[in-house]
N, C-alpha and C positions, 0 to 999 in steps of 0.2 A: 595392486589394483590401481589403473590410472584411470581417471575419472572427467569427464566435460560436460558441464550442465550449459545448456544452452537458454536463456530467460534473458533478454537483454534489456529489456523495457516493461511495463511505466515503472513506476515506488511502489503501487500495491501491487503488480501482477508478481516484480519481485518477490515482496513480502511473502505474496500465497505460496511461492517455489519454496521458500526457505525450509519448510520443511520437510523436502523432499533430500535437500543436501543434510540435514542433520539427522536422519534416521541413515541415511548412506553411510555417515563417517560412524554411529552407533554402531552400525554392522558388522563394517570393516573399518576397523580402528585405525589398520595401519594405511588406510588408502590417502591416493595423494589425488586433489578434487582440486578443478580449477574451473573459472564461470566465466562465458562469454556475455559482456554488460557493455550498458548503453555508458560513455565514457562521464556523461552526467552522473549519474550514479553508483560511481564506483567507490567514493567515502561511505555507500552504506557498508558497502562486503570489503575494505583491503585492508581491513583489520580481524577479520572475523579470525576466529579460532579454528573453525572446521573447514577452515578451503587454505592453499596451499599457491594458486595464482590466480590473476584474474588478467583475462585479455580484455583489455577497452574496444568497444566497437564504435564508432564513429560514421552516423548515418549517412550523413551528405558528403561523407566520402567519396562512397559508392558510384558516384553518378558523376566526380572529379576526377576525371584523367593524370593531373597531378602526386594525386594521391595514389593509385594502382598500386604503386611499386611497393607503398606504406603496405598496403592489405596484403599484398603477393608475399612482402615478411612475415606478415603475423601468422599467415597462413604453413607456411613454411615450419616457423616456430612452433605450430600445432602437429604439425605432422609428424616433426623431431620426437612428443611427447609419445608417440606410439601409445594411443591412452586406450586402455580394454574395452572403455563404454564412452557414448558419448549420448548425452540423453536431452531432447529437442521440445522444450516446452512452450514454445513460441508457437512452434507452428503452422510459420508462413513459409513463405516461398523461399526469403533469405536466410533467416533459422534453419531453413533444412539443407540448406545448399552448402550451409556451412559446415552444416556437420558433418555432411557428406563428403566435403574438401577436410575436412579434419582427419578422415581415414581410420576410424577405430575398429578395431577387433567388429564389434556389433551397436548400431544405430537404433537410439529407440524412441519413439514418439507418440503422440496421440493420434488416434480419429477421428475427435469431434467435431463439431458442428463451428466451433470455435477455433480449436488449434487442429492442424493436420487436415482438415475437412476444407480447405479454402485455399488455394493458387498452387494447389497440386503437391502439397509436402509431402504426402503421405506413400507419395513416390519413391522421398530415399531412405525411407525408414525396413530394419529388418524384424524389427519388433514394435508391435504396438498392443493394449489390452484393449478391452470390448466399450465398444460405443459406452460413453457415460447416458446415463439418463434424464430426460430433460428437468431441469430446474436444477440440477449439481452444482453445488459452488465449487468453484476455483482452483482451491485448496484442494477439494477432494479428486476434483480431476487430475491435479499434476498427481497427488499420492498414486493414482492408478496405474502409473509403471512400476511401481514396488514390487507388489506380487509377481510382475513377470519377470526379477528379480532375485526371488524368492528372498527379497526383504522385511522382515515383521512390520507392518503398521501399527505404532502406538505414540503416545503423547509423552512419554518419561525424555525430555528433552524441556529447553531451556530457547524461545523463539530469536527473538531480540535479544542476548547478549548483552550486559551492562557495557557503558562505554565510561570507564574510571574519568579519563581526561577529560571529557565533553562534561561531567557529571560535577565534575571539579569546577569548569569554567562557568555552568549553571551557577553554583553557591558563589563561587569568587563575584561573579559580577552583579546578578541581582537580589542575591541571598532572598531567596522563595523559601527558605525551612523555619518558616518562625513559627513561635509554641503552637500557636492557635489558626492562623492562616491555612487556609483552605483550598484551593487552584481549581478554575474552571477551565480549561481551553475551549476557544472558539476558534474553528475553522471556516471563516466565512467564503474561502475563494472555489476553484471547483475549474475542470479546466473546458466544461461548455457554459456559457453561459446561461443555459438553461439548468444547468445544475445547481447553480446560484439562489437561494433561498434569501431575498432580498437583503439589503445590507440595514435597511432597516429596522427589517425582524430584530435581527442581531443588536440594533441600538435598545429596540424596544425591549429586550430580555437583559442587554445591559442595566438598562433601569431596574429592572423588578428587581434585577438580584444586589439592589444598595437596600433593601431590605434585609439583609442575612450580612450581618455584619463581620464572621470572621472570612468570610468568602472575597478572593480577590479574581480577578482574571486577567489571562494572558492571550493577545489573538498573535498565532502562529502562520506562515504563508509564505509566499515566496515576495518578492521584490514588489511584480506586477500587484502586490494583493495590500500592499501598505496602506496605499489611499482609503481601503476599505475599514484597515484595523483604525486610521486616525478615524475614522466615523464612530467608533465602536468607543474608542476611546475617551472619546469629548463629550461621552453622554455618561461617560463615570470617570469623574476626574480624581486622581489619585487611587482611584483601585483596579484601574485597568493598563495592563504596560501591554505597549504597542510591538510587536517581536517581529510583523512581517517581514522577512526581508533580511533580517538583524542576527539569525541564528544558524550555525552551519547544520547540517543534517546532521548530524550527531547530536547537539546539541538541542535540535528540536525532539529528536527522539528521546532524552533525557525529560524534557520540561514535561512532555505527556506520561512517562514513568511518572513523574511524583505530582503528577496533577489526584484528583478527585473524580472527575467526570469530563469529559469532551464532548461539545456540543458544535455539529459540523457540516457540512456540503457531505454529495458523493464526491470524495477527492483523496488522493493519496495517501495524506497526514492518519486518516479516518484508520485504514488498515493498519497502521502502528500500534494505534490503542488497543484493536481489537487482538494485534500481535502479544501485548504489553498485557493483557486481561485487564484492562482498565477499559471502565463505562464507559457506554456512549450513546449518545441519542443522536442519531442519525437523520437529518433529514432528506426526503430522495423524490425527484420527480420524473425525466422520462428514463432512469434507468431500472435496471430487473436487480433487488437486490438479493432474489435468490442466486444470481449469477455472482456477484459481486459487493456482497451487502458486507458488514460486519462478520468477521467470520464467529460462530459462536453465543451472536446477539443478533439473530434477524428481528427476536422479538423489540427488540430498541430501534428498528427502521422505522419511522413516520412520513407515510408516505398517500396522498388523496387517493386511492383506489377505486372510490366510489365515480371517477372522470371513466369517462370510455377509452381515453385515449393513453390512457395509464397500466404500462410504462410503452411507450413508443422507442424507445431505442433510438430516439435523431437526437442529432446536435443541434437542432433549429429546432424551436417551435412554430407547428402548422396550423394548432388549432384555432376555436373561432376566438375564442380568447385566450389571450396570447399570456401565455407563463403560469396559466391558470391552474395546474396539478401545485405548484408552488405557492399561491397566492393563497390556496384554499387553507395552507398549514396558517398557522395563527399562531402570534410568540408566547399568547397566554395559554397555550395548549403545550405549547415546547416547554413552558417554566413551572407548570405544573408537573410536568411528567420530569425535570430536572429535580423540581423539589421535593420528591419522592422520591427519586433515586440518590439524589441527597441524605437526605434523611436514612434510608438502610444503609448506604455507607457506614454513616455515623453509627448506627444500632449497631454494625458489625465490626467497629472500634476500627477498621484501615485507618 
């Protein structure tokens, strides 16, 4: 059985797929399973255990004449694979085109309102299962080609994968395993800026927690997001190490394994933990975290519901005051609810 998962983009929507390719290779053991991925992203899966190749996709290709000849190869190289399935959880217009140049045995996708449901995908699919129903997360909608499958859905699987190496360079470089030390992660960046939960929230719950002495923290983020963790940083001097920027994906996904608790935007890093079964408290303003929240912890979303205009789904904020579903969460609200969940931590000896 040859196998094409189609999920090319962002880090969470990946993540949510991931379980869709490990209940596949559970099935069929001896199947050979290769993923069409955004070329960003492909240090999460080119080590994985359960996939076999992975073709880089490279967006602005697309639209470079230059490049054709690149894509007319890769394409080419898929069709070689004569793969039995090829399975389209993107979506869109380009996810399905692709799989539909892919040529497998049988095409299978969504029809939601999200994937398949939007610039006509649902066009080159030969299979698809029954509308999801509305508030479904993520996760459970890509699970929904399983059964047409006739694949078991269940959890006895392993999401995130230890990554030895990455795990190594953690200890080697900033040795985090000491007796008593604790790890917070903060995730302050988020890729709208109205997703952004002010960066001074985040200084102001740096402070509280120099109260709780074996507790240190780590803010995690990409390059863009440093300037944020230096803020975070200068408000607890020597218990806060600045990482934005500074850790490969692998490596970040280690630092959030052996954290404590992750304290964070709606943003990619968030689905790791929630991958990882490590806490989190989530903060969330115009997104729907039934769609997209923590998988497994909606109850840890904190998010003003009591605004009318919560969740609006823009990347802008319209309202009359401006970032205000944001503004209303308060860091002494986020540090109480961290220091609770602190504390059962500890009760339950992790």
């Amino acid at each position: 059985m040859k196998i094409l998962i189609l999920k090319p983009s962002s880090l969470g929507d990946v993540i949510h797929a991931l379980p869709v390719l490990r209940l596949l290779k559970r099935h069929w053991p001896e199947s050979h399973i290769h993923w069409w991925l955004d070329v960003n992203l492909v240090p999460l899966l080119e080590r994985d255990p359960d996939l076999e190749g992975i073709y880089a996709f490279e967006r602005k290709h697309w639209a470079a004449p230059p490049h054709w000849l690149e894509i007319l190869s890769g394409i080419r190289a898929m069709r070689e694979q004569r793969f039995d399935l090829a399975i389209d959880l993107q979506g869109l217009a380009r996810s399905s085109m692709f799989a539909w140049l892919a040529d497998a045995n049988t095409t299978v996708g969504l029809d939601n309102e999200r994937e398949g449901g939007r610039e006509g995908a649902r066009a080159m699919y030969d299979l698809t299962p029954p509308r999801a129903p509305a508030r479904t997360h993520a996760v459970d909608r890509y699970l929904a080609v399983l059964p047409l499958l006739r694949v078991p859905v269940h959890w006895d699987f392993e999401w995130l994968p230890p990554r030895p190496a990455a795990a190594r360079k953690v200890r080697e470089t900033w040795a985090p395993e000491t007796e008593r030390t604790r790890w917070v992660v903060f995730l302050p960046g988020g890729r709208w800026d109205n997703k952004r939960w002010p960066v001074r929230n985040f200084v102001e719950l740096a402070k509280r927690f120099g109260d709780i002495p074996e507790l240190k923290l780590v803010v995690l983020g990409s390059k863009a997001e440093r300037s944020l963790g230096e803020e975070i940083a200068v408000a607890a001097p020597g218990r806060c190490l600045n990482l934005a920027g500074s850790t490969t994906l692998d490596e970040m996904i280690e630092w959030i394994r052996l954290s404590r608790l992750t304290i964070t935007n709606d943003t990619g890093p968030m689905h790791v933990a929630a991958a990882l079964s490590r806490p989190v408290l989530a903060v969330f303003g115009p997104t729907a975290p039934w769609n997209t929240g923590p998988y497994r912890q909606l109850d840890h979303v904190i998010q003003a519901t009591d605004l009318p205009c919560v969740p609006c789904l823009k990347s802008r904020c319209f309202y009359r005051e401006p970032l205000a579903c944001l503004h209303a969460i308060k860091p002494e609200f986020v540090f109480e609810k961290a220091r609770q969940e602190l504390a059962r931590d500890a009760r339950d000896g992790v």
